[in-house]
N, C-alpha and C positions, 0 to 999 in steps of 0.2 A: 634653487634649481631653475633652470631654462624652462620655456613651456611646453618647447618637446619634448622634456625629460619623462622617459617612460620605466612600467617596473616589470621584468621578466618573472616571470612565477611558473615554474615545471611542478606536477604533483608526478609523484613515483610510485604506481604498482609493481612488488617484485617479491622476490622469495626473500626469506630473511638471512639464508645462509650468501645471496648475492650483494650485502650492503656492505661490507667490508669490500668487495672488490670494486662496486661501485664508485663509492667515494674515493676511491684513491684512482680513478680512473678519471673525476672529476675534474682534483687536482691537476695530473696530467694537463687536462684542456684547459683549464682555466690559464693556467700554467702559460698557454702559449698567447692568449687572449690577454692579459691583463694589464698589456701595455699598450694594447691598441688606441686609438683616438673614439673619446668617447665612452670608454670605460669607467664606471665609476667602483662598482664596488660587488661583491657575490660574495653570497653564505648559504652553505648546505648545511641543511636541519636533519635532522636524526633522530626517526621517532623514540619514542619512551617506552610506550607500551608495544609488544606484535599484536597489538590486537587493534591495532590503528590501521585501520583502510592502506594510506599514503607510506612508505618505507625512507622513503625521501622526499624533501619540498625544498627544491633551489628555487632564492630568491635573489634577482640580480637588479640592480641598476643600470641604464644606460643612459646618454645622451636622447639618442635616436634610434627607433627600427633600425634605418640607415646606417649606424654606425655600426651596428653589431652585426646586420650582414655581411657590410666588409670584411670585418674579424672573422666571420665561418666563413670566409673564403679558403684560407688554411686548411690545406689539404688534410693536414695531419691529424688537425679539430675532426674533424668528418669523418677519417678513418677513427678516430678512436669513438668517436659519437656511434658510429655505427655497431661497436661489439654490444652496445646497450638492449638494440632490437629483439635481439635473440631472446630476453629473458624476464625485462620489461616492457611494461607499457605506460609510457610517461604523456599525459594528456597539461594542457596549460595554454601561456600564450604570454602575450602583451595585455600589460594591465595600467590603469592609471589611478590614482589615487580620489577617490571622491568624497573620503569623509577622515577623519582623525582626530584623537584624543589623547591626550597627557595628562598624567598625573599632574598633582598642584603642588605636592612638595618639589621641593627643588634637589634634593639626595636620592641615593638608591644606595642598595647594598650593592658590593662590589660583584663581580663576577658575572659571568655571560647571562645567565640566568636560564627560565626557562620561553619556549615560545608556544602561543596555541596558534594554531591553524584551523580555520573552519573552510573549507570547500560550499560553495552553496549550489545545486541542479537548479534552477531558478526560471518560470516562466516567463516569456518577456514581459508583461504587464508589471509584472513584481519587482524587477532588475528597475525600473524606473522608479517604483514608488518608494522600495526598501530605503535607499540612503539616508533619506531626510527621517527617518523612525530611528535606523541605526543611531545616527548621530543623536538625537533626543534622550534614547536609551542609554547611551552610553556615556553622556556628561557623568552619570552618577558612579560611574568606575574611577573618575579622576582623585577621589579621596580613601577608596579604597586600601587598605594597606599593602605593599608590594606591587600594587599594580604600576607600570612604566608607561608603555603608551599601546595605543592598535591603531589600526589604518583599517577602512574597507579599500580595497581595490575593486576596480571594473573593470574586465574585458574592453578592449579594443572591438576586437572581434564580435558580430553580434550572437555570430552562431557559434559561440565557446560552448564547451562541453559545463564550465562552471563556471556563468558569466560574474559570480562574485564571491573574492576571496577576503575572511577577516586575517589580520595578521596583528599578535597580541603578545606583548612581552611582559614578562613578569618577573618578579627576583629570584625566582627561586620555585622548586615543585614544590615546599613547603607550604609560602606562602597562597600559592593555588590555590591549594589543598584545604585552605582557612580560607580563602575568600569566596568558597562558591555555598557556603552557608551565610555570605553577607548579603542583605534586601539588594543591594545595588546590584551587585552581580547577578542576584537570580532574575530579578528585573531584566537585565541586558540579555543573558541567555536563554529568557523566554522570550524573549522578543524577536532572536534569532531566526525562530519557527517560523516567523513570518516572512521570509525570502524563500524560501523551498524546502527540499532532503538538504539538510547540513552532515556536511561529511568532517569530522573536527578529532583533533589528536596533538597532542603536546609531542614539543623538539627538543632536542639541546642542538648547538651549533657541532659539526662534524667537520667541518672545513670552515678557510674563511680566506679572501682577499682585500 
């Protein structure tokens, strides 16, 4: 990746009778964007539980800020962007990657899997100190079973509504399910506490370019 390459992250408050229509509204605009210059790649997650905060969490790559506002130049992007207002309220932004972890085996099981999401409210003193704790904590998830990789992200922005996001793949809700009884994981997810209110909910992918 370029070193302006940056990560777009939308979290979705919304009714749950409105995510069916959402995602395929998604589609639509992606739809018109995904050849543009600069585009690298987008996936809509779809929570698991309704009892999860976020109803949606699109994560996109781009080049540059730059490059993706040209793409919402598209009048049509905007019009469809726009029937969203009415019913949610999608907060996010520009994020960059400051920390990351992978597994050590070299396999996974097949299929999309599942994804965790942790939102974190975060005072500014903390947004600076968390990363380097995340990343300590979180080597011990790399032998974990099922687990694949996670990223913190950081706001661009300093006055983000959630200046840092985890993003965490795993094979499976199964295997989840088994690993949050292992020392590593409870380890990393107390340690979590330590960046702010963490707002966190499992996806499966709902879309994808």
């Amino acid at each position: 990746m370029s070193e302006n390459t940056v990560t777009l992250i939308d979290l979705w408050e919304l009714p749950e009778e409105r995510i069916d229509e959402s995602v395929e509204r998604w589609r639509e605009r992606v739809r018109l964007i995904h050849t543009a210059p600069g585009f690298r790649d987008a996936r809509l997650h779809r929570r698991i539980s309704s009892e999860s905060r976020f109803g949606l969490v699109n994560v996109a790559h781009w080049d540059s800020v730059e490059a993706r506002d040209r793409a919402l130049s598209n009048p049509n992007f905007v019009a469809s962007a726009a029937t969203a207002a009415s019913y949610a309220t999608v907060r996010g932004g520009w994020y960059r990657v400051v920390g990351e972890v992978r597994a050590e085996r070299g396999g996974r099981e097949g299929g999309a899997g599942v994804t965790l999401v942790v939102a974190f409210e975060s005072p500014a003193e903390r947004v600076d100190e968390f990363p380097p704790h995340w990343l300590a904590s979180g080597e011990s998830l790399s032998t974990v079973p099922g687990f694949r990789d996670a990223r913190l992200h950081r706001a661009v922005a300093p006055d983000a509504r959630f200046p840092l996001v985890t993003v965490a793949h795993w094979d499976s809700l199964e295997t989840w399910r088994t690993a949050v009884d292992d020392p590593g994981v409870q380890s990393w997810t107390a340690g979590l506490a330590d960046a702010g209110v963490a707002h966190s909910g499992l996806f499966r992918i709902a879309a994808e370019f």
